[in-house]
Structures are given as structure tokens and as C-alpha cells.
C-alpha positions as CSV (number, residue, x, y, z in Angstrom):
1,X,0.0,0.0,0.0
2,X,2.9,2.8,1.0
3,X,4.3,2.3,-2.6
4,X,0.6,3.2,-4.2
5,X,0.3,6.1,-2.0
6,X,3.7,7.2,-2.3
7,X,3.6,7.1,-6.0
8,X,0.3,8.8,-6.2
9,X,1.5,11.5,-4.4
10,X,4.3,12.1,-6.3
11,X,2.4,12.0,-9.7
12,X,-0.1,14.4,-8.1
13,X,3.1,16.9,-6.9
14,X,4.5,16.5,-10.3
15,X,1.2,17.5,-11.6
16,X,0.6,20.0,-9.2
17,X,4.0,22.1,-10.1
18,X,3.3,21.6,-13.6
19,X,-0.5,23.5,-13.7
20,X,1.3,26.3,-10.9
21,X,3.9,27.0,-13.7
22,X,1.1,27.4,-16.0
23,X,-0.9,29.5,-13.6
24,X,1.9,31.8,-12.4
25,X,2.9,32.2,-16.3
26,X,-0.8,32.7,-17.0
27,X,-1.6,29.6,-19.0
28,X,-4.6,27.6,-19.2
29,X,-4.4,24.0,-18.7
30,X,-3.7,21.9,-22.0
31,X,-4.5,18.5,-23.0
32,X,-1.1,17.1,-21.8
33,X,-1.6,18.0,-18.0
34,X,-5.3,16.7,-19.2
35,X,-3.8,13.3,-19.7
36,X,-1.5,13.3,-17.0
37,X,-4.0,13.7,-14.5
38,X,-5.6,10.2,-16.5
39,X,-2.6,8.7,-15.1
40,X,-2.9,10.2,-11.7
41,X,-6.4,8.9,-11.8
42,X,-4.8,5.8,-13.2
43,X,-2.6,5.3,-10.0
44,X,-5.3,6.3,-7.5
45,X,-7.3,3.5,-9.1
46,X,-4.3,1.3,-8.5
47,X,-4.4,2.6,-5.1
48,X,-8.0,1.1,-4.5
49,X,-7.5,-2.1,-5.9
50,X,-4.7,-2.9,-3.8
51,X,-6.6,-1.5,-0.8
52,X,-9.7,-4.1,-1.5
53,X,-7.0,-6.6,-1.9
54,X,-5.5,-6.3,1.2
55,X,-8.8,-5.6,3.3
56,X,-10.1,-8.9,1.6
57,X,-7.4,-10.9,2.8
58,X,-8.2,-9.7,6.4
59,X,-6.5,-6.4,7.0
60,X,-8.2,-4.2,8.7
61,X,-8.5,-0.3,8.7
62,X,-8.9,1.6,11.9
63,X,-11.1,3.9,10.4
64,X,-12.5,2.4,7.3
65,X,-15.4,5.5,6.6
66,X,-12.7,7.7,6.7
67,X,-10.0,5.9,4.6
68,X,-12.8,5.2,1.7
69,X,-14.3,8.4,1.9
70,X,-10.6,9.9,1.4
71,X,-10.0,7.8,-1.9
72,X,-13.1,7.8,-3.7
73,X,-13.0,12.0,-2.8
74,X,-9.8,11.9,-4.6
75,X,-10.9,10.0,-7.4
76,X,-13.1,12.4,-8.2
77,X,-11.3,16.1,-7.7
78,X,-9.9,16.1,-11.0
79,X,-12.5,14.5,-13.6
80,X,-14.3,18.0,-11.9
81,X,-10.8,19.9,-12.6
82,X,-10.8,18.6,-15.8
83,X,-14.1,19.5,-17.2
84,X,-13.7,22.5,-15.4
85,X,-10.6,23.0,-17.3
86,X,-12.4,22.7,-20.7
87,X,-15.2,25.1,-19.7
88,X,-12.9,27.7,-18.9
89,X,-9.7,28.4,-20.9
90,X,-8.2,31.4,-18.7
91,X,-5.0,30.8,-16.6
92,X,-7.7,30.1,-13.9
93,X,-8.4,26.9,-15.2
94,X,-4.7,26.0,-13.8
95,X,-5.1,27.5,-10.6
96,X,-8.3,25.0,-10.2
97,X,-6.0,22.1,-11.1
98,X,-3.3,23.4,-8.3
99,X,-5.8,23.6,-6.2
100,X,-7.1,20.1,-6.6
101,X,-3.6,18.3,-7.0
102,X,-3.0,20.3,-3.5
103,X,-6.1,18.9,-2.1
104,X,-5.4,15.3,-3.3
105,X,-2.2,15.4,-1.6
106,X,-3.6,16.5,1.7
107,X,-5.7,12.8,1.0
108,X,-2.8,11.0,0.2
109,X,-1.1,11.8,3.4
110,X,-4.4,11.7,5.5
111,X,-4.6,8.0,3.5
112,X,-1.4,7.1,4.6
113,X,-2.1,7.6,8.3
114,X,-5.5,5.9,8.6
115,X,-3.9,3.0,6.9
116,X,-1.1,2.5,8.7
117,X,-2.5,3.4,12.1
């Protein structure tokens, strides 16, 4: 599980330094950083079939509301960056993305705790 959330997280930092260079230079979001979050997606998705893996072969979660509700928020945030990113091509669309890769790391940590508490 640590190597999921670790390599999340450093997708989604990657990610998130990429759409803050855009927003500081004033850029919307392109297609690339479009895709890119399809792989972030990619290893959160990852990240939730190991976790039913491991919770089917008996491990338990201290707090499994709060581990779930973490990783299914995640996979979410930026499907909803990323339509936002089509609907609005100003450099705010990248600030929305920074704002979601930032949030998503906040999860990942959060994640890491309640797992292995």
C-alpha cells in the first residue's frame, strides 16, 4: 500500500508544479496535463485495488469510513478539474488544477495515516 500512495503522491506533486507554472505564467491547462491527470487517476485507481485486496485478505482499517471516503473523494477532484478546465480556458483553469492536486495530496497523506495506524 505505502508504494501506491507514495507514487500517487508524487504523480499528483508532479502534476501540481506543472499546472502552478502554467498559472503563475498565466496559461490555461492543456491537453497534456489533461492526460497526466488520467494517469494520476490511473494510480489512485491502483491505489483502490490494492486496498480491497488487502482488506479482503483480512487487513483491517482503523477507520475504514474515513480511509474510503478519502480515496473515492480523490478520485473524483480532477474528472471535476478537468471538465472545469475545458469550460474555462483562462489561466484560472490551472489554478483550479493546483488547487485540486494540493487537495489530493492532503488525501494521500491523511490515506497514509489511517492506513497504517
Amino acid at each position: 500500500m505505502q508504494l501506491t500512495v507514495t507514487l500517487t503522491a508524487i504523480l499528483v506533486a508532479l502534476l501540481g508544479l506543472w499546472a502552478l507554472w502554467f498559472a503563475v505564467a498565466g496559461r490555461a491547462v492543456i491537453l497534456r496535463q489533461l492526460i497526466a491527470g488520467g494517469v494520476v487517476e490511473a494510480a489512485i485507481l491502483a491505489q483502490i485495488a490494492v486496498a480491497l485486496v488487502l482488506v479482503a485478505r483480512g487487513y483491517e482499517v482503523t477507520e475504514p469510513w474515513t480511509f474510503w471516503g478519502y480515496v473515492v473523494t480523490a478520485l473524483f477532484l480532477l474528472p471535476v478539474a478537468a471538465a472545469w478546465a475545458l469550460a474555462d480556458r483562462t489561466r484560472w483553469s490551472s489554478v483550479v488544477l493546483v488547487v485540486a492536486c494540493a487537495a489530493i495530496l492532503a488525501m494521500q497523506a491523511r490515506v497514509w495515516q489511517v492506513w497504517s495506524a
